[in-house]
C-alpha positions as CSV (number, residue, x, y, z in Angstrom):
1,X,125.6,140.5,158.2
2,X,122.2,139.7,156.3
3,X,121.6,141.0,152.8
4,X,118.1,141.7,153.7
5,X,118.3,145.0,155.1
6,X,114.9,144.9,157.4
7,X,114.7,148.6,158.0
8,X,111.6,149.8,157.7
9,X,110.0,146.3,157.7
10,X,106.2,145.9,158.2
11,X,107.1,143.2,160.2
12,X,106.2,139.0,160.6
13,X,103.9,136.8,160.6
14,X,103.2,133.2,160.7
15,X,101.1,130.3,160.2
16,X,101.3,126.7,161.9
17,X,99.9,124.1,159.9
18,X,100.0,119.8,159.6
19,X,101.2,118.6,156.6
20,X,101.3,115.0,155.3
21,X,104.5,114.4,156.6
22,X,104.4,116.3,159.2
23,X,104.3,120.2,160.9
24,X,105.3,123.2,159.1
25,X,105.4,127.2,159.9
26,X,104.8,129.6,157.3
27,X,106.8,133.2,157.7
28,X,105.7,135.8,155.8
29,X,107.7,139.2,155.7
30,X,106.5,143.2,154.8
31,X,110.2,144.0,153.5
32,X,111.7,147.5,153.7
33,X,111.7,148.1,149.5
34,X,108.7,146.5,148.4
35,X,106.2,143.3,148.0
36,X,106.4,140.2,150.5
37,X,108.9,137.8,151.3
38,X,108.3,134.5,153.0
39,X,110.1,131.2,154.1
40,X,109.2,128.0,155.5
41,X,109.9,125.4,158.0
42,X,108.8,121.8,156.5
43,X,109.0,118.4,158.2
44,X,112.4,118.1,156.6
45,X,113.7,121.5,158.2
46,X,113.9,125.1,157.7
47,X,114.3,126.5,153.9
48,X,118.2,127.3,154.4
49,X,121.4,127.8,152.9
50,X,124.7,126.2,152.8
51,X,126.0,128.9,155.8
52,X,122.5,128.7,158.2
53,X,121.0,131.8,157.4
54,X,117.2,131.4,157.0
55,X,115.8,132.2,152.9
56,X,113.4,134.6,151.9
57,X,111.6,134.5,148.7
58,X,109.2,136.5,147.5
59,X,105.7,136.3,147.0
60,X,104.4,137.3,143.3
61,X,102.3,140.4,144.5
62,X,101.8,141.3,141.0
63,X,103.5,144.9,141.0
64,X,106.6,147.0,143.1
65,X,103.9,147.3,146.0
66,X,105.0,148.6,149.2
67,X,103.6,147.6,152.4
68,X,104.3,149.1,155.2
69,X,102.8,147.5,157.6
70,X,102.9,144.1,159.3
71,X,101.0,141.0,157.1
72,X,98.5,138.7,158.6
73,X,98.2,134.4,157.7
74,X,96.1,132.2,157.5
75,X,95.6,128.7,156.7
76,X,92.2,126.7,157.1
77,X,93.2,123.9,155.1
78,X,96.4,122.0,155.5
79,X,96.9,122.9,151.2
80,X,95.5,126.5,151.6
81,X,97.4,129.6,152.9
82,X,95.7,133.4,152.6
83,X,97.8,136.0,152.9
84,X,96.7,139.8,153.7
85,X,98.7,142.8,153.7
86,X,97.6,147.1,153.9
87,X,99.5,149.1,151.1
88,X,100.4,152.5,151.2
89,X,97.0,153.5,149.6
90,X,95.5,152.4,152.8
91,X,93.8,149.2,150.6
92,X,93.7,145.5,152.5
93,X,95.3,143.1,149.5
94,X,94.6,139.0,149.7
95,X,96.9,136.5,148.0
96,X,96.8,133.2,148.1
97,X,98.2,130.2,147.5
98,X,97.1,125.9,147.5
99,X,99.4,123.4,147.9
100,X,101.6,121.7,150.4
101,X,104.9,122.8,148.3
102,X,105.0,126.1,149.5
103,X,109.0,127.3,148.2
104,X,107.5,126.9,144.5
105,X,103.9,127.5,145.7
106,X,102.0,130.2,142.5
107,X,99.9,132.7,143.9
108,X,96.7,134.8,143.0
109,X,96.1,137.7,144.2
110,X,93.3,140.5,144.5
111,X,92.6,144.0,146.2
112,X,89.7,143.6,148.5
113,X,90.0,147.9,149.2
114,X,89.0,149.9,152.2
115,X,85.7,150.1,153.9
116,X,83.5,153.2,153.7
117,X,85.5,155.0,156.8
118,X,88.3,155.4,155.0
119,X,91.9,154.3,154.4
120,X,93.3,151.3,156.4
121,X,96.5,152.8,158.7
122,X,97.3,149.7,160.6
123,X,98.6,145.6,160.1
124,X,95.7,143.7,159.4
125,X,94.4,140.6,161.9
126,X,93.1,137.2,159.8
127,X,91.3,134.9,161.9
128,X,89.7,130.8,160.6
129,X,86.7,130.0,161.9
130,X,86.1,126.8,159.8
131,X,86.5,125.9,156.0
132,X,87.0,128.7,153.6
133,X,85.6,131.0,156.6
134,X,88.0,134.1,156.8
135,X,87.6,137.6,158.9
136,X,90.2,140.0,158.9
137,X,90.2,142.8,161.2
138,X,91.7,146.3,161.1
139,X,92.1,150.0,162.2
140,X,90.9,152.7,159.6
141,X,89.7,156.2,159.5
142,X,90.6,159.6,161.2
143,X,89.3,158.1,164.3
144,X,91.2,154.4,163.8
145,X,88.0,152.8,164.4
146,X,88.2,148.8,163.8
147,X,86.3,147.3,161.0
148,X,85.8,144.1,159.5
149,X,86.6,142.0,156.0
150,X,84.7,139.1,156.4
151,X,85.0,136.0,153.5
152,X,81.9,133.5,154.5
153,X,80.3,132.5,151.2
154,X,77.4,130.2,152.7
155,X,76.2,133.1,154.9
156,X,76.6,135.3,151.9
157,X,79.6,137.0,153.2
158,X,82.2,137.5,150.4
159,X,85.0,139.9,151.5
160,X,81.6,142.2,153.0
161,X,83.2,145.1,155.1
162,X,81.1,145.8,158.1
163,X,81.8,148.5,161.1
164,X,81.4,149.1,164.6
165,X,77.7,149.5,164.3
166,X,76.6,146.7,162.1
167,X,78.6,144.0,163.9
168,X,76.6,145.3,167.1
169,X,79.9,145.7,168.9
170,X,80.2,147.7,172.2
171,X,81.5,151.1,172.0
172,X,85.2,150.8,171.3
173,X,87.7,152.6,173.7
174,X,89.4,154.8,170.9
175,X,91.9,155.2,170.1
176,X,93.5,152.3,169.1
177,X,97.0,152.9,169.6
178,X,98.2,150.1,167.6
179,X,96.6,146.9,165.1
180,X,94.2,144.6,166.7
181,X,94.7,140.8,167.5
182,X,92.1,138.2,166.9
183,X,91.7,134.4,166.9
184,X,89.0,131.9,167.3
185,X,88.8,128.9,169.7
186,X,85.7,127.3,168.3
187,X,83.8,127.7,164.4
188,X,80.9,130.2,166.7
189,X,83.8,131.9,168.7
190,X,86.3,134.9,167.6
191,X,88.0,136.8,171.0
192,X,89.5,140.2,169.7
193,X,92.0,142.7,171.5
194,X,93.0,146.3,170.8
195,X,95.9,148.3,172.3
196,X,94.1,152.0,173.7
197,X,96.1,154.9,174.6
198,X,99.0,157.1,173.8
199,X,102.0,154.8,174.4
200,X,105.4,156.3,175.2
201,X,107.9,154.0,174.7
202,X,110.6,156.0,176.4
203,X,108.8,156.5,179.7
204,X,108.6,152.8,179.9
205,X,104.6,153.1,179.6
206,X,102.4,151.3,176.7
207,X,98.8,151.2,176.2
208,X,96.3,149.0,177.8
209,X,95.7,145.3,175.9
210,X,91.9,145.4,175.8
211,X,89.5,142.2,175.0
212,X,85.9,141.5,174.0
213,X,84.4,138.6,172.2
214,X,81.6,137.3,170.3
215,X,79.4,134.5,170.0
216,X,78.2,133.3,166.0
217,X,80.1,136.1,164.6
218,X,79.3,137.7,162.1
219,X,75.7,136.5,162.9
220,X,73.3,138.0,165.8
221,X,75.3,140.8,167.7
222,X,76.1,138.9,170.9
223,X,79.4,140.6,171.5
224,X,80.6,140.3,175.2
225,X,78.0,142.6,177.0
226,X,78.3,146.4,176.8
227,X,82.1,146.9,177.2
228,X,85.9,146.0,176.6
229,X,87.5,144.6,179.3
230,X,90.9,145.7,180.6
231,X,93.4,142.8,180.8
232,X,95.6,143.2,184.2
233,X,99.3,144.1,183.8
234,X,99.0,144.1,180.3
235,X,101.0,147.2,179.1
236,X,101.9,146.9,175.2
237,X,104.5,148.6,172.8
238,X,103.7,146.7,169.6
239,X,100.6,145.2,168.1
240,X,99.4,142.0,169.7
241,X,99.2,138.7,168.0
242,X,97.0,136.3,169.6
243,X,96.5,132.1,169.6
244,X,93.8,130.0,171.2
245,X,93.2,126.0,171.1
246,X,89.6,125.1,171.4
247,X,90.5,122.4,174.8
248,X,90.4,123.5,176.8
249,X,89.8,127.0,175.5
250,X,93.3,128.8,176.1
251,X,94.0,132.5,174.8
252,X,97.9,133.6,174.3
253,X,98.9,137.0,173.5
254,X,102.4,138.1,172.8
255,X,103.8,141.5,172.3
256,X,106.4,143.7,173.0
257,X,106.2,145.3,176.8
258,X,107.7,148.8,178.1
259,X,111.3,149.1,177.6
260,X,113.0,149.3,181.1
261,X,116.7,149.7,182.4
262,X,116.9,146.0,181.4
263,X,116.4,146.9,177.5
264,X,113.6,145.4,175.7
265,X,111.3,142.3,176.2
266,X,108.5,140.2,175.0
267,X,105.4,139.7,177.5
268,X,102.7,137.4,177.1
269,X,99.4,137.0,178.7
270,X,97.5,133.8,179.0
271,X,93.7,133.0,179.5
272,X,94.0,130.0,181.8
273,X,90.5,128.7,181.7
274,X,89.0,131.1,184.7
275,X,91.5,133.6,184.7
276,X,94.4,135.7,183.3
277,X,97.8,135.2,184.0
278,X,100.8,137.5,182.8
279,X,104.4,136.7,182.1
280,X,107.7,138.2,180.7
281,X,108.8,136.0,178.3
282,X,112.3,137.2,176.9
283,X,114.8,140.1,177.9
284,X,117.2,141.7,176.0
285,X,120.7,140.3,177.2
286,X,123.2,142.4,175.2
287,X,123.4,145.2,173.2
288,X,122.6,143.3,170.1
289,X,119.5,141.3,170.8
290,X,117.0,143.9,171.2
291,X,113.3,143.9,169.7
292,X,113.2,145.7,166.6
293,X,110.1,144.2,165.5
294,X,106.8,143.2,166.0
295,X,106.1,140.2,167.2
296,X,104.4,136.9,165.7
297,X,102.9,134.2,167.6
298,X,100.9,130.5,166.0
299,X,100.7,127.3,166.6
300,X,100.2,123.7,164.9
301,X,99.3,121.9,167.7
302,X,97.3,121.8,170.9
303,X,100.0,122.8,173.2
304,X,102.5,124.1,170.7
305,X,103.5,127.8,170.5
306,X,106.5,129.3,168.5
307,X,107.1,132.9,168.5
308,X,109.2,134.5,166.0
309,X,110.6,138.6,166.1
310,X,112.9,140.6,164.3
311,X,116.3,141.8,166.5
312,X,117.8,144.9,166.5
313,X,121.7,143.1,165.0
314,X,118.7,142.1,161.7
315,X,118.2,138.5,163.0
316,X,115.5,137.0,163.6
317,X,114.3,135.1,166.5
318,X,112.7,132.0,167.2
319,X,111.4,130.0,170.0
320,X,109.4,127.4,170.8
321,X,107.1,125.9,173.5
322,X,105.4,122.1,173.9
323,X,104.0,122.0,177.1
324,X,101.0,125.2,176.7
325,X,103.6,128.0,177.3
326,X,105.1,127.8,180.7
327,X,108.2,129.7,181.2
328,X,111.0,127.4,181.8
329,X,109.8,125.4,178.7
330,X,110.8,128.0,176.1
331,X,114.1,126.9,173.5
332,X,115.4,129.2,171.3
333,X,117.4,130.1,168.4
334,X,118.1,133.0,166.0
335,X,118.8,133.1,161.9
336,X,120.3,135.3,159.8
337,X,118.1,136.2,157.4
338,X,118.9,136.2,153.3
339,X,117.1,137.0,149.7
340,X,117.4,133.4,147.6
């Protein structure tokens, strides 16, 4: 049994990066009491104990701050991770950190607020589009309306929040029924999704995964015409997390799908290069494994995908594809998770 209770968890996220000696994943957790917790795979392995189970340590948030909702990471420099996180005040907070030594890694951090519509409500999305280039998206307001925290000093951006109407994006299909996804295939490119509608869960139905994209963002409004397209068979019960590679421009989504008679699952749906593909990619098999979290989805390759969710028995899970995501590919493996 862990000793990190995860109840009432914001949930996980992660960054991929390549270090000198090699790959390593960055895991950030929202715990259920307070502040962040993270952990790391290096080149020499994951950050464990004698008995297997998988360390947490925490992130120096500098106060008891809750978050209750799911964390967002980034990383546009091998050295460099940004970390961002909604409190209970509704206010977006960055910390980050430079070095490879990421265990013993200091951190600053800062509150960068909420944007004139009010009061963030839901996990934040952090996208790279280059060198110290940051845009982090999320829901806020009565409406739940998406804005924008954008970090882009030599365009004069420096954590500037901008809405619907001054990004120029096409009317958004509110409301948002859960925290939007981005990520960026190329330094002019960001793709972003919502979840719209009024899912329910037990009914085995979920809201529609909806997409649009932009050209030079934040630069000239040249978001993807006059709409948000639908994504077929794309039916979501969690917020999205999303991962592209710039060749040849590939888009992954993971997220949790409708619960059936099976139990729960993870579904992902893929931009191929001239269409979109949809797959199941893991089922509950006992009455122990179930999704109790959101799920988290990067990569630190071309190629490369690992996925990472919380179960319902308080591991977490882990798997791992090296051949773009095909089905058969997947390995996997679970931790137990513990405070150190």
């Amino acid at each position: 049994m862990t000793d990190f209770d995860p109840t009432g968890h914001g949930g996980i996220c992660a960054v991929g990066r390549q270090l000198t000696g090699g790959p390593a994943l960055d895991l950030f957790l929202a715990g259920g009491a307070a502040g962040l917790w993270r952990s790391w795979y290096a080149p020499t392995g994951w950050l464990t104990n004698r008995a297997g189970a998988l360390i947490l340590r925490p992130v120096d948030v500098g106060s008891d701050q809750h978050f209750p909702h799911q964390p967002a990471v980034t990383s546009w420099a091998s050295e460099r991770l940004d970390v961002f996180a909604v409190n209970d005040s509704g206010d977006l907070w960055h910390f980050w950190s430079v070095g490879q030594d990421q265990p013993s890694a200091t951190w600053g951090g800062e509150s960068l607020g909420q944007p004139h519509s009010g009061a963030l409500d839901s996990a934040p999305s952090a996208v790279v589009q280059g060198v110290d280039k940051v845009t982090v998206f999320v829901r806020s307001g009565a409406r739940g309306a998406l804005a924008a925290c954008v970090w882009d000093p030599a365009a004069g951006q420096r954590w500037a929040w901008h809405n619907a109407h001054s990004l120029g994006w096409p009317v958004q299909p509110l409301p948002y029924a859960f925290a939007p996804a981005a990520t960026s295939w190329g330094a002019d490119r960001i793709d972003l999704f919502g979840a719209t509608g009024n899912p329910q869960v037990e009914e085995g139905t979920g809201a529609a995964l909806v997409h649009t994209w932009q050209q030079d963002f934040p630069g000239n409004p040249g978001w993807h015409p006059d709409h948000w397209e639908e994504l077929p068979n794309s039916w979501v019960t969690s917020n999205p997390a999303a991962v592209s590679w710039n060749d040849p421009q590939r888009i992954f989504i993971l997220y949790c799908a409708p619960t059936t008679i099976a139990g729960t699952s993870v579904a992902m749906t893929r931009w191929l290069g001239t269409h979109w593909g949809h797959l199941t990619l893991y089922h509950q098999r006992s009455g122990t494994d179930g999704i109790a979290g959101y799920p988290a989805l990067t990569s630190w390759a071309k190629d490369r995908l690992d996925a990472f969710w919380l179960r319902s028995d308080s591991q977490l899970q882990h798997g791992w594809n090296n051949t773009g995501g095909h089905l058969p590919d997947w390995q996997w493996e679970n931790f137990t998770l513990t405070r150190g």
